[in-house]
C-alpha positions as CSV (number, residue, x, y, z in Angstrom):
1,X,25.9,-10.0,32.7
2,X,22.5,-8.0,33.0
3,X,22.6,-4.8,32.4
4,X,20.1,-1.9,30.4
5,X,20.6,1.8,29.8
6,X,20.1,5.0,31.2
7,X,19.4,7.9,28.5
8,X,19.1,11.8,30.0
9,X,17.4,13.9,27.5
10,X,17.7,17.6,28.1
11,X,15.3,18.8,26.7
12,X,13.3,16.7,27.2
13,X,12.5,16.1,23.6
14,X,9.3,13.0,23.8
15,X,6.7,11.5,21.4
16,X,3.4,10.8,21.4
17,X,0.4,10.3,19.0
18,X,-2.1,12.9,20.6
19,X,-0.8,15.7,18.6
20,X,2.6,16.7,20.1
21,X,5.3,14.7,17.9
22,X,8.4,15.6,18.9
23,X,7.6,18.1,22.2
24,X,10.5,19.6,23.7
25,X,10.5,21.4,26.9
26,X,13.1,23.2,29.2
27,X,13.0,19.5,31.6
28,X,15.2,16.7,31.4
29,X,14.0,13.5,30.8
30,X,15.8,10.6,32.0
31,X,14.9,7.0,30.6
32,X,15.5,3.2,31.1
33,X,15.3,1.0,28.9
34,X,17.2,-2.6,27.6
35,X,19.0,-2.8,24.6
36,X,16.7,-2.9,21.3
37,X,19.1,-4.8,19.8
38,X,19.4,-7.6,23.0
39,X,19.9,-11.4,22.0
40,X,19.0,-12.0,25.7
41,X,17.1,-10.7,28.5
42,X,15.9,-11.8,31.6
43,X,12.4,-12.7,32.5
44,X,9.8,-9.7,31.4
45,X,12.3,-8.7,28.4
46,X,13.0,-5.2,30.3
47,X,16.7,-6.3,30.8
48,X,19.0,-7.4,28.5
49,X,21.9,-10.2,28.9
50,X,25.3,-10.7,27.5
51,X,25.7,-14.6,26.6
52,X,28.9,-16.3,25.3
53,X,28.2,-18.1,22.2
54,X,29.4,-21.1,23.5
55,X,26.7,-21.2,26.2
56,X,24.1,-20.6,23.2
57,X,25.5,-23.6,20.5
58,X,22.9,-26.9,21.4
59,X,24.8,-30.3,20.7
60,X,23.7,-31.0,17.3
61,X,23.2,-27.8,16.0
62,X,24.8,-26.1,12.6
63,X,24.0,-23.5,10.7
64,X,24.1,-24.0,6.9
65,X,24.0,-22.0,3.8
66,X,23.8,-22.4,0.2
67,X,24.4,-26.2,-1.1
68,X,24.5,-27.7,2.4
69,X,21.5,-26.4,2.7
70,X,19.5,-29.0,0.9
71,X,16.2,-28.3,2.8
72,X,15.5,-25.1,1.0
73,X,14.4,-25.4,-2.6
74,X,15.5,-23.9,-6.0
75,X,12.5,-21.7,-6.4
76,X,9.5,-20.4,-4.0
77,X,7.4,-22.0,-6.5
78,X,8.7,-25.7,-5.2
79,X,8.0,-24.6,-1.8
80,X,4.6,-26.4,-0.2
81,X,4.3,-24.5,3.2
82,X,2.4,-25.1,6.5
83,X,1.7,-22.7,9.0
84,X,2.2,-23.5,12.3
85,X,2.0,-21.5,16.1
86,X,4.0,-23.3,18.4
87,X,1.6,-23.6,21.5
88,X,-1.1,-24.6,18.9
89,X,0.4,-27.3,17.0
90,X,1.7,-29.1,20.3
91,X,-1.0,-28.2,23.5
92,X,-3.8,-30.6,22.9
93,X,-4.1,-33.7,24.9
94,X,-3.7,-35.3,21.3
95,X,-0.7,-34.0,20.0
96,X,1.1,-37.2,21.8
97,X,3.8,-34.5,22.8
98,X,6.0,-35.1,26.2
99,X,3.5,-32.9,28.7
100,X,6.7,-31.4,29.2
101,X,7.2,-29.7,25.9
102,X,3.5,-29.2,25.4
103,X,3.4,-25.5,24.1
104,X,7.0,-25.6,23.7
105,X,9.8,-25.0,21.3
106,X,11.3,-28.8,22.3
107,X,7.7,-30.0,21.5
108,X,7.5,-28.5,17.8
109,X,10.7,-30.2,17.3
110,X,9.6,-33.7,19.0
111,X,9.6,-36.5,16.2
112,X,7.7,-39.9,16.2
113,X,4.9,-38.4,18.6
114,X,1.5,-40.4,18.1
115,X,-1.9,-39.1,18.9
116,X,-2.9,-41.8,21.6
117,X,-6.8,-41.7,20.5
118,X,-6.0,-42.9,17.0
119,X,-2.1,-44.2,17.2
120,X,-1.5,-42.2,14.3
121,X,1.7,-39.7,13.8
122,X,1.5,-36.2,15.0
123,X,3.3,-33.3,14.6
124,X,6.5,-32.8,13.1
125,X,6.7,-36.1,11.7
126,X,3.1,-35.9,10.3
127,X,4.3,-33.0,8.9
128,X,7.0,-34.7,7.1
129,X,4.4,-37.5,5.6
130,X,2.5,-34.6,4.6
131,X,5.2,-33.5,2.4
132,X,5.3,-30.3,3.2
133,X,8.9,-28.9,2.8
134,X,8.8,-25.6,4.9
135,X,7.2,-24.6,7.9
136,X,6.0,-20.8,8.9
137,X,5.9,-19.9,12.5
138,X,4.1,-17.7,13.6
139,X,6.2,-15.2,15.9
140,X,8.5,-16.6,18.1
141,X,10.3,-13.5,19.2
142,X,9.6,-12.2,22.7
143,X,6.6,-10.7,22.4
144,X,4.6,-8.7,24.9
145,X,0.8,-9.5,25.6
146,X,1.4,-12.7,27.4
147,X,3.3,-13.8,30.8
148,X,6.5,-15.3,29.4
149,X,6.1,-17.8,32.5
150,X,3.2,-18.9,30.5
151,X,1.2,-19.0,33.8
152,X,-1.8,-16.1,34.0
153,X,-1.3,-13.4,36.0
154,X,-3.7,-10.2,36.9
155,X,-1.6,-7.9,34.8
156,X,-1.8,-11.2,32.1
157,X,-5.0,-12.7,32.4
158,X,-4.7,-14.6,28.8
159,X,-2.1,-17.1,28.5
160,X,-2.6,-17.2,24.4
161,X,-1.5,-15.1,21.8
162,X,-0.4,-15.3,18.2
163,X,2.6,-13.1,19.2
164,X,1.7,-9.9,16.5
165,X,3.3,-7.2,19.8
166,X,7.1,-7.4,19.4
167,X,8.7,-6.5,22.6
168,X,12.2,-8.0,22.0
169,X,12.8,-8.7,18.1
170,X,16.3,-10.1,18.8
171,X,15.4,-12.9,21.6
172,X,12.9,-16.0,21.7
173,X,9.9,-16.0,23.6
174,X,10.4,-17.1,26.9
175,X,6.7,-18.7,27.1
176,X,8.0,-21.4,24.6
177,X,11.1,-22.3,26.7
178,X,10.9,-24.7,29.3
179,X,12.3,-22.0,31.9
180,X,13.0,-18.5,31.9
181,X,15.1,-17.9,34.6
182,X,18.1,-19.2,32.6
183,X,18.4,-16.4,29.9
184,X,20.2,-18.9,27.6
185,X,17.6,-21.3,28.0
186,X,14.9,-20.0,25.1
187,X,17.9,-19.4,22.6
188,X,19.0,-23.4,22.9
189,X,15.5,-24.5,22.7
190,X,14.6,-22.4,19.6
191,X,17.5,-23.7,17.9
192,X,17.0,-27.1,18.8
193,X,13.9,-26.9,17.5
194,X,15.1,-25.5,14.3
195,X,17.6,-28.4,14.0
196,X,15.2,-31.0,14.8
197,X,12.9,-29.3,11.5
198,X,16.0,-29.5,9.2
199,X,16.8,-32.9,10.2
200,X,13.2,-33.8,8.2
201,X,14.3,-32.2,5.7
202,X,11.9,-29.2,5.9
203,X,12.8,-25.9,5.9
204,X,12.2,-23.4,9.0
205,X,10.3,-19.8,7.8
206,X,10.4,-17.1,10.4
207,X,7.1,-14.9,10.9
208,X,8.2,-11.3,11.8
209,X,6.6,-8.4,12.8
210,X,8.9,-5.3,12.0
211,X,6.3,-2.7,10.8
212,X,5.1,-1.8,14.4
213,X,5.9,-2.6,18.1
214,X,3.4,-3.5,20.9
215,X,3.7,-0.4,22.6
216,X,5.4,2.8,21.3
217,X,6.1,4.5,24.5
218,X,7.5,2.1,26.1
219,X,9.7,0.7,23.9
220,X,13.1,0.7,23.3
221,X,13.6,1.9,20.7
222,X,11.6,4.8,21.6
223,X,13.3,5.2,24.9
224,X,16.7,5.2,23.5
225,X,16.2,8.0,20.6
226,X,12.5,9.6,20.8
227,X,10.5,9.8,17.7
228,X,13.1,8.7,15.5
229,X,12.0,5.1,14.4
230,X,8.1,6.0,14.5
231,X,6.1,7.6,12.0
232,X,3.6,10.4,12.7
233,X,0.5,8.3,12.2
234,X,-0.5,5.6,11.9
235,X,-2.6,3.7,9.3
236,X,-2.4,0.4,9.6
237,X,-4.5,0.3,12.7
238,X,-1.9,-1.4,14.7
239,X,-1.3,1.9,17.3
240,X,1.5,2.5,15.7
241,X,3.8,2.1,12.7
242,X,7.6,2.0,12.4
243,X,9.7,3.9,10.3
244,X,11.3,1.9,8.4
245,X,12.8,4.3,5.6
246,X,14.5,5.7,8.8
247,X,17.9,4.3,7.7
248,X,18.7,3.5,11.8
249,X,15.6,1.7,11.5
250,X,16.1,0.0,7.9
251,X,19.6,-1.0,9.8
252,X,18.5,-2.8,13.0
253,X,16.1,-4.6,10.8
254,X,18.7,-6.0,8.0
255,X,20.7,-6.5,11.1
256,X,18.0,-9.0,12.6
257,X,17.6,-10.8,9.8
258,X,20.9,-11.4,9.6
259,X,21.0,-12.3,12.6
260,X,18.6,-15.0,12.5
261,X,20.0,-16.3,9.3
262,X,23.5,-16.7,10.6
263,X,22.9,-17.5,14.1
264,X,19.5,-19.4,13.9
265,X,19.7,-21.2,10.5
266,X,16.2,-19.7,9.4
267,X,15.5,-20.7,5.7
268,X,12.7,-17.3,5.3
269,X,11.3,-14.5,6.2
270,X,7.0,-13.7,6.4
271,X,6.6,-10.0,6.4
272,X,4.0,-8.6,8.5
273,X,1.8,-5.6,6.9
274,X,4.7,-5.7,4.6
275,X,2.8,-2.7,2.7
276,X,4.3,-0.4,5.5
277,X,7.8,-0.9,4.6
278,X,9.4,1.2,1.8
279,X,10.6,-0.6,-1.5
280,X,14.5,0.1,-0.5
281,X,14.2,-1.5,3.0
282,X,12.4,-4.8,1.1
283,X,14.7,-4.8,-1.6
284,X,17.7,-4.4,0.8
285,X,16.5,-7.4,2.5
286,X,16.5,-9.6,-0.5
287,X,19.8,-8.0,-1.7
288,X,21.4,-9.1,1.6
289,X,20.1,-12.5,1.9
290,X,20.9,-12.9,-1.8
291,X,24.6,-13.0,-0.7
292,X,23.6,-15.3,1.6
293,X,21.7,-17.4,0.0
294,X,19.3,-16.7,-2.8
295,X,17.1,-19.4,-1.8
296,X,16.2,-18.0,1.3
297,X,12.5,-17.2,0.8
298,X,11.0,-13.7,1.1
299,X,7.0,-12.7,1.0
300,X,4.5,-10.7,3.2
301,X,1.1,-9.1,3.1
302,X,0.9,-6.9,0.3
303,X,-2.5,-5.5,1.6
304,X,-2.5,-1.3,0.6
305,X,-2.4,0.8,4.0
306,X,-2.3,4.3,2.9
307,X,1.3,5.5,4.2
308,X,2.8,8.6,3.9
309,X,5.6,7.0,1.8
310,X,5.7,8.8,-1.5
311,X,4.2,6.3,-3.8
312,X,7.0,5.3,-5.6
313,X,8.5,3.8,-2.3
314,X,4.9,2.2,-1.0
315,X,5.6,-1.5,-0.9
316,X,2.1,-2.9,-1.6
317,X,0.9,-6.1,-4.3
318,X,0.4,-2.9,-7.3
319,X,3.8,-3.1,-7.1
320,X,5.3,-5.9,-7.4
321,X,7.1,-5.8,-10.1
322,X,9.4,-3.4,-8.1
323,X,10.5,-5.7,-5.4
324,X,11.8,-8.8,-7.3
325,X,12.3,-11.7,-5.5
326,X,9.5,-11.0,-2.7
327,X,6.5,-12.9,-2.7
328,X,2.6,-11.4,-2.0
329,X,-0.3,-13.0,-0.5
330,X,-2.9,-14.0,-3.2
331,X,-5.8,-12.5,-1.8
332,X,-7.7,-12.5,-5.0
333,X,-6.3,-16.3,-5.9
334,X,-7.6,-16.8,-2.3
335,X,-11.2,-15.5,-2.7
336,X,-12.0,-17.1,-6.1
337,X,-11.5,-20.2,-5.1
338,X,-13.8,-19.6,-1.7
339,X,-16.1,-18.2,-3.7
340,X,-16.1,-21.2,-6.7
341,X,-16.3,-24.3,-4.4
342,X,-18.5,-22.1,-2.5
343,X,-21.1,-22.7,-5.5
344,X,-19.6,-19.7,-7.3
345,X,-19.8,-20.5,-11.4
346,X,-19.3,-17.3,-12.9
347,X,-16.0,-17.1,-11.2
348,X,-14.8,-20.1,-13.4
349,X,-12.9,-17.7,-15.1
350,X,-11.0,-16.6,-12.4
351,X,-10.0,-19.7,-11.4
352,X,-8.4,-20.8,-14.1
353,X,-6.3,-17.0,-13.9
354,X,-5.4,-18.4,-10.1
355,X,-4.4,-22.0,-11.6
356,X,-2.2,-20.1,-13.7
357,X,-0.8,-18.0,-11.2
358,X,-2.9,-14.7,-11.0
359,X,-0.5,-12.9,-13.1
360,X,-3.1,-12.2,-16.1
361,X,-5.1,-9.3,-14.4
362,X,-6.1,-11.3,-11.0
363,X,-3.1,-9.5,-9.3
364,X,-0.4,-8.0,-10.6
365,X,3.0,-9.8,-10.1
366,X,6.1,-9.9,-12.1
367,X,6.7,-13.7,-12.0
368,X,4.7,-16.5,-10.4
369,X,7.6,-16.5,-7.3
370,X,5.6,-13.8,-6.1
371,X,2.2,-15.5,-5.9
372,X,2.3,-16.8,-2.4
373,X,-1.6,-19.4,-2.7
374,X,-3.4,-19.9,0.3
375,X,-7.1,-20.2,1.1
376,X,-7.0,-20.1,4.7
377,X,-4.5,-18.8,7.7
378,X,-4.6,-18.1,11.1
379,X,-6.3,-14.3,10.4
380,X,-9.6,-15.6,9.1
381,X,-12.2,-18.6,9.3
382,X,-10.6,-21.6,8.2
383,X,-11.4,-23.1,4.4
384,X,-13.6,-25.3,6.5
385,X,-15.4,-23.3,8.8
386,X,-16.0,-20.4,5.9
387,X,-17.5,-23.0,3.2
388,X,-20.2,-23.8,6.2
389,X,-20.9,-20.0,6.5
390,X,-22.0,-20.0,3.1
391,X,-23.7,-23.3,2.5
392,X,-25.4,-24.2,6.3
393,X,-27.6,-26.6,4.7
394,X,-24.8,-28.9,3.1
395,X,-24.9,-32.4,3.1
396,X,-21.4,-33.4,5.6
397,X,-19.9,-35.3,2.1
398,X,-21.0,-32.2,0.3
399,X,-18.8,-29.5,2.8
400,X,-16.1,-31.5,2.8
401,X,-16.2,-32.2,-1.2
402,X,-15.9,-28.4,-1.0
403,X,-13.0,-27.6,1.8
404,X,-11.3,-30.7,-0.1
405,X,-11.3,-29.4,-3.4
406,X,-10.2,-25.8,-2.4
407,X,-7.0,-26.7,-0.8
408,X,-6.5,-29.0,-4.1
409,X,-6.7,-25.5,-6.6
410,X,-4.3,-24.3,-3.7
411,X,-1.4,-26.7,-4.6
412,X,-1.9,-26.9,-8.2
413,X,-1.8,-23.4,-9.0
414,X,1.1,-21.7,-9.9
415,X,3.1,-19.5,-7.3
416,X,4.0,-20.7,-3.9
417,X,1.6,-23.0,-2.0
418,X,0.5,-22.1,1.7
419,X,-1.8,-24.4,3.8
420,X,-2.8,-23.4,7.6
421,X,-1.6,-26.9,10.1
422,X,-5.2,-28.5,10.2
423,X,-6.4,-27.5,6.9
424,X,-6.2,-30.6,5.0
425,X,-8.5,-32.3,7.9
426,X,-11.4,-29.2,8.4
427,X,-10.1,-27.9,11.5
428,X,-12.4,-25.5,13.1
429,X,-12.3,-22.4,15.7
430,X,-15.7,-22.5,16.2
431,X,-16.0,-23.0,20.3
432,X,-19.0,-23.6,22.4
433,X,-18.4,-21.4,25.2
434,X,-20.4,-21.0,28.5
435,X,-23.3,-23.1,27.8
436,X,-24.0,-21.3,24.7
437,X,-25.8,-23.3,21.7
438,X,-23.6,-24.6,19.1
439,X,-22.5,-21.9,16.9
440,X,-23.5,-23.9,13.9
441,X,-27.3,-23.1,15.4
442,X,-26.6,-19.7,16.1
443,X,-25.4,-19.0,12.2
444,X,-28.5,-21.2,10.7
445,X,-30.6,-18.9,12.6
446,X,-29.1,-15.7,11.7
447,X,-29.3,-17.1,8.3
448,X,-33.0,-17.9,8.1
449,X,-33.7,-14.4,9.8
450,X,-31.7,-12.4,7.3
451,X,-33.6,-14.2,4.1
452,X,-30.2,-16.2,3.5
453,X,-30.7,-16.1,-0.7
454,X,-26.5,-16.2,-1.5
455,X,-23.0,-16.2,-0.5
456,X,-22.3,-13.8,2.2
457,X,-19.1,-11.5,1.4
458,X,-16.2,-11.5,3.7
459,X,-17.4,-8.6,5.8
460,X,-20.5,-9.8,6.7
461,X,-19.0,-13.2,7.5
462,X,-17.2,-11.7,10.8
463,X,-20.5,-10.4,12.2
464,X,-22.0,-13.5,14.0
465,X,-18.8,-15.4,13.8
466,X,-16.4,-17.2,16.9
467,X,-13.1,-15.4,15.5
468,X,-9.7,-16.0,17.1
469,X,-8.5,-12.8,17.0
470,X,-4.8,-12.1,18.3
471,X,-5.2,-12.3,22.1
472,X,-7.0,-15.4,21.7
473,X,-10.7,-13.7,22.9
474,X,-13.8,-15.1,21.5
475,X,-16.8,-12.5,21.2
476,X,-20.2,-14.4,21.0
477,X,-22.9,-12.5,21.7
478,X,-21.5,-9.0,22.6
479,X,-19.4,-11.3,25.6
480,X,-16.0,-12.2,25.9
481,X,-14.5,-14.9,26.5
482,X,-10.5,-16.0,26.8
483,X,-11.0,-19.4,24.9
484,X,-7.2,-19.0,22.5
485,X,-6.1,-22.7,23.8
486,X,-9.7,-23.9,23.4
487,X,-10.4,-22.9,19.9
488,X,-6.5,-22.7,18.2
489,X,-5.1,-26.4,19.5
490,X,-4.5,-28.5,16.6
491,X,-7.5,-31.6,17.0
492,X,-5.3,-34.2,15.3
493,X,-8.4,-36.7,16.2
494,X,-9.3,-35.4,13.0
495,X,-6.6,-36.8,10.6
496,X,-8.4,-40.1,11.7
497,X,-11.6,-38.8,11.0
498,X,-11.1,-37.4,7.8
499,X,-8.0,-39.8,6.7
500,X,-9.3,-40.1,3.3
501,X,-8.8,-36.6,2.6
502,X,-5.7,-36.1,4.4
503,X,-4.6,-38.9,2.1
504,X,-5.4,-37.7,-1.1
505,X,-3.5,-34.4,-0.5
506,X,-0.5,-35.8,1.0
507,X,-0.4,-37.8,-2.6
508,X,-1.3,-33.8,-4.3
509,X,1.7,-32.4,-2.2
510,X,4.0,-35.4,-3.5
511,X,2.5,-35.0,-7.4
512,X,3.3,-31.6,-7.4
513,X,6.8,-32.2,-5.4
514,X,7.6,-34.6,-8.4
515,X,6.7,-32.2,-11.2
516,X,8.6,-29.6,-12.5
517,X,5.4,-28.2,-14.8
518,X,3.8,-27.1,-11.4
519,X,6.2,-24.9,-10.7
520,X,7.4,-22.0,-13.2
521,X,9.3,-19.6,-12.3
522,X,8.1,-17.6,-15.4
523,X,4.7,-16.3,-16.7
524,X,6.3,-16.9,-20.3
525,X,6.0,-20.5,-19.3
526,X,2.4,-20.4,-18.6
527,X,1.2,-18.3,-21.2
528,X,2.4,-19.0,-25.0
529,X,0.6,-21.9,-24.9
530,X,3.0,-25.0,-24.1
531,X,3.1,-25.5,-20.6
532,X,-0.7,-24.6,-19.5
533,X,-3.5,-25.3,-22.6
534,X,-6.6,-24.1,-20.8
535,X,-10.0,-26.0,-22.7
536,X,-13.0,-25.2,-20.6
537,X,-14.1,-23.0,-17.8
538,X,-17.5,-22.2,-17.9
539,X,-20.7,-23.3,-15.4
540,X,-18.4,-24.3,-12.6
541,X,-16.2,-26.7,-15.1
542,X,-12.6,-25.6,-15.4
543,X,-10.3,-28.4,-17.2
544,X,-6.9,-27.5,-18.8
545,X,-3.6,-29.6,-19.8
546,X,-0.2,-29.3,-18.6
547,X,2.2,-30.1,-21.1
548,X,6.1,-30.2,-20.6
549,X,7.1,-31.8,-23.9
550,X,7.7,-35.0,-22.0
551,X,4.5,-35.5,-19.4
552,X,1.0,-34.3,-20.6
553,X,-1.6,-33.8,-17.7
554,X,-5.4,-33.2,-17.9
555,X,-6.8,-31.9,-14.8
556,X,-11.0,-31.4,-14.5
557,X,-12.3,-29.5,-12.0
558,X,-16.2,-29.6,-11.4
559,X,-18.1,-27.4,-9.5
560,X,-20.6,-27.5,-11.8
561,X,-23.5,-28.9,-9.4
562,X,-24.0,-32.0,-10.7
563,X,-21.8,-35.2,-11.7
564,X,-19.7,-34.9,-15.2
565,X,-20.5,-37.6,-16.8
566,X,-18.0,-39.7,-19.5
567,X,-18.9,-42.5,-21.7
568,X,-16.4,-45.4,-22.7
569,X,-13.6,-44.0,-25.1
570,X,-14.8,-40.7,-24.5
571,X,-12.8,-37.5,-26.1
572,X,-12.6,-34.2,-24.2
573,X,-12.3,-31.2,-25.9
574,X,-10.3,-33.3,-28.7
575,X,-8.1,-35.0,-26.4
576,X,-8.9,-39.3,-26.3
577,X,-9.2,-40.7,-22.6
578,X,-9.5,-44.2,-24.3
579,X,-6.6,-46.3,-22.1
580,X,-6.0,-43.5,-19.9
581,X,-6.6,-43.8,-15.9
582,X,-6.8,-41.5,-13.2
583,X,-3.6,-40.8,-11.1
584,X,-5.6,-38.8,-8.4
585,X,-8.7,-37.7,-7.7
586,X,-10.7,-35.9,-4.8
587,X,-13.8,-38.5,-6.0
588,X,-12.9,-41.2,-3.5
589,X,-14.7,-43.8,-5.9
590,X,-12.6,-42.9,-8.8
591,X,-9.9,-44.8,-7.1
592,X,-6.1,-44.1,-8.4
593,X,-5.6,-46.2,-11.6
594,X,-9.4,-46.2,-12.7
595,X,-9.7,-46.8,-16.4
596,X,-11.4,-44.3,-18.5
597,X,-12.1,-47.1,-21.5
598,X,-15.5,-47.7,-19.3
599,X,-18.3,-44.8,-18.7
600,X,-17.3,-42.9,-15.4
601,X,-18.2,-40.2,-13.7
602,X,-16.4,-36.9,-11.7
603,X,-18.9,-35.9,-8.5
604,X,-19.8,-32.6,-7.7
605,X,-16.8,-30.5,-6.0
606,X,-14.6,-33.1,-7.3
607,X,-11.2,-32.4,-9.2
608,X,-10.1,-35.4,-11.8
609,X,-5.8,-35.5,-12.4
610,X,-5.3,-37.6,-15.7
611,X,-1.6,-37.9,-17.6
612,X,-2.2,-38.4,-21.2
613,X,1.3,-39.0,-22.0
């Protein structure tokens, strides 16, 4: 059945943001709209459908909580996530997908696909030899800024988007289906998808956008009770911000994550702007999915917006310690270690405050289950393309010493691990668009005409920069250009290319998988001394131990800007290396198993993994 509503106001009563909140005049007003809280809709998302839930249960599929479960790990701090988009990780000609599912829910969930340049695995089952164990997608509601036929229209002239303009929180997006003029068609694929991901063993997280909709007027919500679930600005530069201390509001969204949990299987939940909720709302969420099942992950952007919440209900990183449970983006974790493999040493203090999990004055969490690591995502340059903004004139083995070593910190440090698909093999957005130069030529220059003498801060970094932004347009040189496809797609050519790399953080992912000292839950843990022994961090040289009472680990990290250099039956800082070998190392000569009883040596940008005991 399709059906939507039909509300009569009489009086009237609208909302804008030009000044008139809440207007009412002596006219009706009489407004259609679908459901806000639809599971289904037709084409275009501006009609809803009723489905039977046997028409919406894919052979194969089951939900599971708790114990059955055994996907989803004991503590966020076990969790090593990867952060996919679904038309990004399956639309390039070498993804290896069925052309069919390219772009598609049924592609992300395609296993044994092989990248027919290189015959080597792509996709979900390169995610599982990864050793990731969760994967973050980005939204996969139905979302607004794109055809969901896929195809480009005139009202639609972009067929990309990362999906940050919720339309339909409730229902799939129909681009990602294989059809849309079956309604039941998007919620079968999604789920089948979903399965496919738990059969791997890897946990599904869900990316959602609750704090603001794509377009307040017309949305359901607003047609269906005016002004209500909107605030009366908005400041997080999104157009317009939800209310969600409105306890209707709070409601629909505990509802929806329910929802998703119980009918979808999802294993978490990535907050959006999560600074513009209110503590209660957050904390409501984790309360319910606690009776669920408390492994269910939680964590957003804790970024301060400036909301009118009275402050002790702003939900932003200061705060922290009031939303237990809820994880933050590391942004400062996140910029010290740009900044130290960017040729940074005075931030070798930070560093080691990010290894051991930012709680000591870096940010302010309550436990290391809220440090959610990352060093790149899809909202900024990737680790790779960022270290060439600041050091043009590297050497190729020098940049990727540097991009390699980042996303190493990343997975060691305390706190839950994020990675961005593509990171551990340099993936770029920079495109070469319309017979434009290579961007690389257009930065040098830029560069050399500004006096280049340092690192460039974040800000400046966006000025001459190819940037996906959310609609997938390019600006280069004050033009536009609709390139989303052509810079996003995941260019697995490059896990060939850089297979040394990929290969030394699969083994990372897998050490740190296997070793309960990497992952704390408390700050107790890491700071009386026992588990995390820091000995040096000073001129780009950070080396500490890890000590469980049963494995004893030394890990060197030299950004120093030269080689460390180690004669035979050398002692560091009091500890002897004589008969000890390297487990792992980013030095691709110091090959795993290496004996330190000879003279060695750790390159530049190098980190050095050595169990003492």
């Amino acid at each position: 059945m399709v059906y939507t509503y039909q509300l009569t106001f009489g009086n009237g009563t609208v909302s804008d943001y030009s000044g008139n909140y809440g207007t009412v005049s002596s006219t009706s007003t009489t407004m259609t709209t679908q459901d806000p809280y639809s599971i289904a809709t037709v084409s275009g998302g501006l009609r809803s459908v009723v489905v039977s839930p046997s028409s919406v249960t894919p052979s194969g599929f089951a939900v599971k909580q708790g114990e059955e479960a055994t996907w989803r790990q004991a503590s966020s701090t076990q969790a090593v996530i990867d952060e996919i988009h679904v038309k990004n990780f399956t639309n390039s000609s070498t993804s290896g997908v069925n052309p069919n599912y390219k772009g598609k829910f049924l592609g992300v969930g395609e296993t044994g696909t092989i990248n027919p340049n290189t015959g080597m695995l792509t996709g979900l089952s390169y995610e599982k030899e990864l050793g990731v164990n969760y994967l973050q997608i980005l939204p996969m509601y139905d979302f607004a800024s794109i055809s969901d036929t896929g195809l480009a229209t005139a009202a639609f002239p972009s067929v990309y988007n990362w999906g940050y303009d919720p339309l339909n929180y409730n229902v799939p997006e129909g681009a990602y289906a294989t059809s849309v003029t079956n309604p039941n068609t998007r919620l079968n694929e999604m789920k089948t998808m979903i399965q496919a991901i738990h059969n791997q063993g890897m946990g599904v997280i869900m990316d959602v956008v609750y704090n603001h909709v794509y377009d307040q007027s017309t949305s359901s919500f607003e047609r269906t009770q005016p002004g209500y679930y909107f605030r009366k600005s908005s400041t997080t530069g999104c157009g317009n911000d939800t209310a969600t201390n409105h306890l209707m509001f709070r409601q629909f969204i505990l509802n929806s994550i329910k929802y998703y949990t119980l009918n979808y299987g999802v294993d978490g939940f990535r907050f959006d702007i999560m600074a513009s909720f209110d503590k209660d709302t957050i904390n409501a969420v984790r309360s319910m999915l606690n009776t669920i099942d408390p492994h269910i992950l939680t964590y957003g952007e804790g970024w301060y917006m400036g909301t009118d919440l009275p402050y002790g209900q702003q939900v932003d990183v200061s705060k922290a310690v009031h939303t237990p449970g809820v994880g933050y983006f590391n942004n400062g974790g996140r910029d010290t270690i740009q900044n130290f493999v960017a040729g940074d040493k005075n931030s070798s203090g930070l560093i080691l405050s990010a290894i051991r999990g930012s709680g000591d004055g870096l940010m302010q969490y309550g436990t290391p289950t809220q440090a959610v690591n990352y060093v790149e995502c899809h909202d900024g340059q990737t680790i790779s393309d960022l270290e060439w903004l600041y050091n043009p004139y590297d050497l190729q083995e020098t940049h990727v010493a540097r991009s390699e070593l980042a996303s190493a910190i990343n997975i060691l440090a305390e706190g839950t691990t994020v990675m961005q698909n593509g990171q551990e093999f340099n993936m770029s957005r920079y495109v070469n668009v319309s017979g434009n130069p290579a961007l690389s030529t257009i930065q040098q220059a830029k560069i050399e005409s500004n006096n280049y003498t340092g690192l460039k801060s974040m800000a400046d970094a966006q000025i001459e920069l190819a940037r996906n932004p959310y609609n997938g347009v390019v600006t280069l040189n004050n033009t536009k250009y609709f390139v989303g496809d052509e810079s996003s797609n995941t260019n697995w050519d490059l896990a060939s290319t850089y297979a040394e790399q990929v290969d030394f953080l699969k083994q990372l992912i897998q050490f740190k998988n296997d070793n309960p000292s990497f992952w704390p839950d408390d700050y107790s843990q890491i700071y009386n001394g026992t588990l995390i022994q820091p000995l040096r961090y000073d001129s780009g040289v950070v080396a500490y131990i890890m000590d469980n009472g049963v494995n004893k680990y030394l890990v060197i990290i030299n950004a120093s800007g030269g080689s460390l250099n180690f004669t035979a039956n050398d002692t560091y800082y009091g500890n002897n290396l004589a008969g000890k070998s390297i487990m792992l190392s980013s030095d691709h000569s110091l090959a795993s198993g290496t004996s330190l009883s000879n003279a060695w040596n750790l390159a530049n940008y190098s980190l050095a993994l050595i169990q003492l005991q």
